[in-house]
C-alpha positions as CSV (number, residue, x, y, z in Angstrom):
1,X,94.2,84.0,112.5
2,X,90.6,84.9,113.2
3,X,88.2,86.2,110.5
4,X,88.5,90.1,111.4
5,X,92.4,89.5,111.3
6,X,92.1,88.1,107.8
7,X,89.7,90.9,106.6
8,X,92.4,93.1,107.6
9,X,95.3,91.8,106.2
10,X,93.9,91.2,102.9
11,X,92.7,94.8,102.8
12,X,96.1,95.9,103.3
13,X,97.7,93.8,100.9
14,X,95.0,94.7,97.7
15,X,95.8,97.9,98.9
16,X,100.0,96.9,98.2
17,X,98.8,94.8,94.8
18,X,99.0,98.4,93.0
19,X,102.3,99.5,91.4
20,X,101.6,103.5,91.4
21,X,100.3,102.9,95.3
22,X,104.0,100.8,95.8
23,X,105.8,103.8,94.1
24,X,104.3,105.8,96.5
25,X,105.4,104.1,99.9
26,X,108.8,103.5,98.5
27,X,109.2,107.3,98.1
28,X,107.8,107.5,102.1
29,X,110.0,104.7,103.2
30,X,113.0,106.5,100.9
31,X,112.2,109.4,103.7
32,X,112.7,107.3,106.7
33,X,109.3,106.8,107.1
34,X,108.7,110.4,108.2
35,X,105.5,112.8,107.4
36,X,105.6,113.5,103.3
37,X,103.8,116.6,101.8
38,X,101.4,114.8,99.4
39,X,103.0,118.3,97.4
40,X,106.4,116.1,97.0
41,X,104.9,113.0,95.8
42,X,103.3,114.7,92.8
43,X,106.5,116.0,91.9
44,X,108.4,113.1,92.7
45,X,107.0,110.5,91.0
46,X,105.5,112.9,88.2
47,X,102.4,112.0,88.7
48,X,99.1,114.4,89.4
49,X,97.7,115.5,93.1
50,X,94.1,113.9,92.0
51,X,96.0,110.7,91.4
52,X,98.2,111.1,94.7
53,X,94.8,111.9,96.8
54,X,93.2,108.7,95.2
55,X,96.0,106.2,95.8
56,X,96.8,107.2,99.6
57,X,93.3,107.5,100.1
58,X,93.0,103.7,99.8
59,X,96.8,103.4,101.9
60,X,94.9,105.4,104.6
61,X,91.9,103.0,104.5
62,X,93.8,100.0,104.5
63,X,96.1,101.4,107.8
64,X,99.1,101.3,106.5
65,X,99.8,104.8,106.4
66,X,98.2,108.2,108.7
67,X,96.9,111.5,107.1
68,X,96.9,114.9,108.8
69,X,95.8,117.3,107.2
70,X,97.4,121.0,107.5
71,X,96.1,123.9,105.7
72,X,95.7,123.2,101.7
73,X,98.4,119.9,101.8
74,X,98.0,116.8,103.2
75,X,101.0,114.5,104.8
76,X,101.3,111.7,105.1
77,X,103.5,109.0,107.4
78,X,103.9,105.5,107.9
79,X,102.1,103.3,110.7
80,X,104.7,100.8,111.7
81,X,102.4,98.6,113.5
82,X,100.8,97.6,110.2
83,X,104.0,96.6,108.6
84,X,105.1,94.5,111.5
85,X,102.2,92.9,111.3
86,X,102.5,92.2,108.0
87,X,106.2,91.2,108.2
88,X,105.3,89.0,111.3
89,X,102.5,87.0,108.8
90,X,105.2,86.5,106.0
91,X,107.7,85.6,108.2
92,X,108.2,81.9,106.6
93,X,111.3,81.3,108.8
């Protein structure tokens, strides 16, 4: 693994070392992965929209998940390619 790979991967799992940011991509995942309003996850998971905006915000950085914007709400969706790659470095098999 080269030294940007590992700079990566460790971004993306601080980014997972967070139990309200793990809530949150359960609750995606629970949707088969597709777009979420950030409007559901607030009332979801009971928690507020600043909170919601902060916590995918650092998803988003890390890669592990896409924003697009649409009029006042966010959505959000799952990138794949970041949990394969994931799954592919934990792969102890």
């Amino acid at each position: 693994m080269s030294a940007t790979q590992a700079e990566q991967v460790a971004g993306m799992l601080k980014a997972l070392a967070d139990p309200t940011r793990l809530r949150l991509l359960s609750h995606i995942t629970a949707q088969g992965c597709q777009e979420v309003c950030a409007c559901n996850l607030t009332d979801e998971l009971g928690i507020t929209q600043p909170t919601v905006s902060h916590h995918m915000k650092k998803l988003v950085d890390a890669g592990l998940v896409t924003r697009e914007q649409r009029g006042k709400w966010a959505h959000y969706s799952i990138i794949p390619a970041a949990f394969d790659q994931l799954r592919t470095l934990l792969d102890l098999s």
